[in-house]
C-alpha positions as CSV (number, residue, x, y, z in Angstrom):
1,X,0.0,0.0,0.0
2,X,3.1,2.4,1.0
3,X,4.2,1.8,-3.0
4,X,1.0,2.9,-4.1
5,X,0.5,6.2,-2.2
6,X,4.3,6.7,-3.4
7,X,3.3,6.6,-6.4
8,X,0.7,8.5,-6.5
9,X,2.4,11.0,-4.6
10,X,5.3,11.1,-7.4
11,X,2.6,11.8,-10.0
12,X,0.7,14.1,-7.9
13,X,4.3,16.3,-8.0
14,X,5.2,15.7,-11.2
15,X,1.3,17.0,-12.1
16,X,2.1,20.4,-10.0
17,X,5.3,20.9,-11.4
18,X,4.2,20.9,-14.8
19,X,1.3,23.3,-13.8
20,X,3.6,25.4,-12.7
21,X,5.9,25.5,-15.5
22,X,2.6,25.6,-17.9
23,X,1.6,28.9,-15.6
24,X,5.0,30.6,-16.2
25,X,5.6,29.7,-19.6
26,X,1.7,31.2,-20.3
27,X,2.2,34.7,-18.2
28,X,5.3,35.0,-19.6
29,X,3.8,34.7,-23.6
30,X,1.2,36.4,-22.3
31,X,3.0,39.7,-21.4
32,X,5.6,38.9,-24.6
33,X,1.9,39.3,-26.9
34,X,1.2,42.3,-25.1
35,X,4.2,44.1,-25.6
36,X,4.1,43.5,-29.1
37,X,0.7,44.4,-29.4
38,X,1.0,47.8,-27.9
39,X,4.3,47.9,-30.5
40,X,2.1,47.6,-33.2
41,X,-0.5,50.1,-31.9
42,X,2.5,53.0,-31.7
43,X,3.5,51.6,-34.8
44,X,0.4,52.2,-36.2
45,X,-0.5,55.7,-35.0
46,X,3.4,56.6,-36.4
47,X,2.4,55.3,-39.8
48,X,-1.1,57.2,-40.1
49,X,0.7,60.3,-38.4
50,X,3.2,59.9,-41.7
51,X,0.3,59.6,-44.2
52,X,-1.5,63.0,-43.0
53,X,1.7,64.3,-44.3
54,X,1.5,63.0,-47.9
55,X,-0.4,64.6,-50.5
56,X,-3.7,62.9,-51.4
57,X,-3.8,64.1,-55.0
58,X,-2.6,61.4,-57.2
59,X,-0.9,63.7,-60.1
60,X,0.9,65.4,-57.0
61,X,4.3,66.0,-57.3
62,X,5.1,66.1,-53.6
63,X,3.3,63.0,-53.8
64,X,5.4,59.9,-52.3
């Protein structure tokens, strides 16, 4: 009976431990997305701060 609960014991850490290592390896993506994400936002509002600039005029010449 002592072999069993062992055993059972041993997979009951081995269980928690990969919980664990699930849970950091998630927050730590997690926070990786939202960095990028709030990259691409600033990203964004540079890029449509840059077309304001252009001319919208097709046969402009200070057209880009």
């Amino acid at each position: 009976m002592q072999e069993f609960t062992d055993l059972v014991k041993g997979q009951f850490d081995y269980l928690m431990e990969q919980v664990t290592k699930f849970e950091t390896d998630y927050f730590e993506l997690s926070e990786k997305v939202r960095q990028m994400y709030q990259e691409m936002m600033t990203l964004n509002a540079q890029l449509t701060e840059a077309l304001k600039g252009q001319c919208a005029v097709q046969l402009c010449k200070e057209r880009q």
